[in-house]
PAPA-851062 format. One record per residue (C-alpha): chain; z, y, x; residue number from 1; residue in one letter. Coordinates in steps of 0.1 Angstrom, whole numbers, padded with zeros to 4 digits, always signed. Each point is the difference from the previous one (the first is absolute). Example, Ala and Ser with C-alpha at 12.3 -4.5 7.8 and 13.67 -1.06 7.14 Angstrom:
<nuvexs>
<'A', <+0078, -0045, +0123>, 1, 'a'>;
<'A', <-0007, +0034, +0014>, 2, 's'>;
</nuvexs>
This chain:
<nuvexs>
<'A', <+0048, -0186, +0065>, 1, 'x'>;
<'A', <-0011, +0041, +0004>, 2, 'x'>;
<'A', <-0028, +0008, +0021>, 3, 'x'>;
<'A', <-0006, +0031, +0016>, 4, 'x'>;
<'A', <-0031, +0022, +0006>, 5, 'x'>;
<'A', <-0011, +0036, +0001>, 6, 'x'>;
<'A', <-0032, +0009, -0016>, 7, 'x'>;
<'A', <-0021, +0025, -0018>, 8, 'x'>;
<'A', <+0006, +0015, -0034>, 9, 'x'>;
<'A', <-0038, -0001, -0011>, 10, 'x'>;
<'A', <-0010, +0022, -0029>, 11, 'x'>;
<'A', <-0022, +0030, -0009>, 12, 'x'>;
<'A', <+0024, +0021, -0020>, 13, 'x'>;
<'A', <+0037, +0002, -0014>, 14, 'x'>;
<'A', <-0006, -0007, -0038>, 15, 'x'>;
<'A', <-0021, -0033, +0008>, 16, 'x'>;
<'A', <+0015, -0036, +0012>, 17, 'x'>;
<'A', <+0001, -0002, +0039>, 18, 'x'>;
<'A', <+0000, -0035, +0018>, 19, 'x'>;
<'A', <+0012, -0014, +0033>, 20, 'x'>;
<'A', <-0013, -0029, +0021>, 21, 'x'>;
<'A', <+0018, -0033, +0005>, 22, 'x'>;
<'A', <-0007, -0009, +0038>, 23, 'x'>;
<'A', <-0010, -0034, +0005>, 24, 'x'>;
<'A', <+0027, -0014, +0014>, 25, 'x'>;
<'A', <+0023, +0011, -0027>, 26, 'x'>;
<'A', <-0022, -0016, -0026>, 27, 'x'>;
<'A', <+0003, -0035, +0019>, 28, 'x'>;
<'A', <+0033, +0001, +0000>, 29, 'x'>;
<'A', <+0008, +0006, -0038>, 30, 'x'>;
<'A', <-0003, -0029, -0025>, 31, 'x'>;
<'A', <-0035, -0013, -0006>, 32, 'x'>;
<'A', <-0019, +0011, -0028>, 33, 'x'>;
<'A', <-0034, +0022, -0015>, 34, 'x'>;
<'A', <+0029, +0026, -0014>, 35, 'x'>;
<'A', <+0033, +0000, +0015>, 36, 'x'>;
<'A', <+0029, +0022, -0013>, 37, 'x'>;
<'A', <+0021, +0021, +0025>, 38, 'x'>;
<'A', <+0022, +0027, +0000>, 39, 'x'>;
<'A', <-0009, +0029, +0022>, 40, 'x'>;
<'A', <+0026, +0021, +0013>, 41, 'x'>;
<'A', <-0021, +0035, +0014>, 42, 'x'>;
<'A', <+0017, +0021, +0025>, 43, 'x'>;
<'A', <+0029, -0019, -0004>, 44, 'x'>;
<'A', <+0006, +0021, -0032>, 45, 'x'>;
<'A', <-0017, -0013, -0029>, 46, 'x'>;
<'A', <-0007, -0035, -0014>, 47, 'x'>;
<'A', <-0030, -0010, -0015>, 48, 'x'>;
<'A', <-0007, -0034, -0019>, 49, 'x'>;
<'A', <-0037, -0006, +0013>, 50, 'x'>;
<'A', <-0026, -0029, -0003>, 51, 'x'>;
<'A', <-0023, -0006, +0028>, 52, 'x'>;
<'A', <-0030, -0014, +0000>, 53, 'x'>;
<'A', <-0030, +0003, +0017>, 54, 'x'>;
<'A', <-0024, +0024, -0014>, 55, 'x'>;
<'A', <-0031, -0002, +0024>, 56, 'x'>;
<'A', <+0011, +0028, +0029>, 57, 'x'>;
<'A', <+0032, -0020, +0009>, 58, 'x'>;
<'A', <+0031, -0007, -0015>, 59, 'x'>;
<'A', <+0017, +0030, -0021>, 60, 'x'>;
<'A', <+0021, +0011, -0028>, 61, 'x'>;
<'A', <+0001, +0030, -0020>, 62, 'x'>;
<'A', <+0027, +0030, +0004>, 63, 'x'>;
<'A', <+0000, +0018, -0035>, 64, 'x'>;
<'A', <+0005, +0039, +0004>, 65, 'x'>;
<'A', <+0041, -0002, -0007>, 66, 'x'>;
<'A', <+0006, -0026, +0026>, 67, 'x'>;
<'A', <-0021, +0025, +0027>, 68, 'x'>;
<'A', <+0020, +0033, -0017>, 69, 'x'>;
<'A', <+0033, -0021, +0003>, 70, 'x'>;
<'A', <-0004, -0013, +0035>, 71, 'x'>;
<'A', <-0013, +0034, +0014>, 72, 'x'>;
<'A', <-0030, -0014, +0015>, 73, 'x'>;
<'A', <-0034, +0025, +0009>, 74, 'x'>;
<'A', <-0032, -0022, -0004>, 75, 'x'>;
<'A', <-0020, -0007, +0028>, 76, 'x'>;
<'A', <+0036, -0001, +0018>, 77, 'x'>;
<'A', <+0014, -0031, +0016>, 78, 'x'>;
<'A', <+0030, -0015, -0022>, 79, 'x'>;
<'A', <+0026, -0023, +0012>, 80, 'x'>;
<'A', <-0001, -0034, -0021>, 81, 'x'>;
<'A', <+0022, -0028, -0008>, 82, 'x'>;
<'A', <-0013, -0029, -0016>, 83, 'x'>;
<'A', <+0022, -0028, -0019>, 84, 'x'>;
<'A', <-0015, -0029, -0019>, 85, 'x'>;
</nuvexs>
């Protein structure tokens, strides 16, 4: 099952790894688990095999500086996500 969101590309600049908040209601919905694996698909253009976990602000995963250059994502910029287990 995808789930949808839009949310923030969060980074400080282009050569470093930005990240992107899982809502809450997306995490409850995806298997249980400390670390779950998901594909991320970002701006319905690129996918991105992710782990989430919780890392102490709320759950997030990592977007390496390809994925943002392949996508066409701005940080700081809200991205359109689609999440799949």
């Amino acid at each position: 099952m995808e789930h949808r969101f839009t949310a923030r590309l969060r980074g400080l600049d282009r050569a470093s790894a930005a990240y992107v908040e899982v809502p809450r209601f997306v995490m409850r919905a995806l298997p249980w688990g400390r670390y779950v694996r998901v594909v991320a698909r970002i701006n319905d253009v690129f996918d991105l095999p992710a782990t989430i976990m919780n890392v102490g602000f709320g759950p997030s995963f990592l977007v390496p500086p390809h994925a943002i250059e392949a996508c066409g994502a701005a940080l700081n910029a809200p991205v359109s996500i689609a999440i799949r287990a």
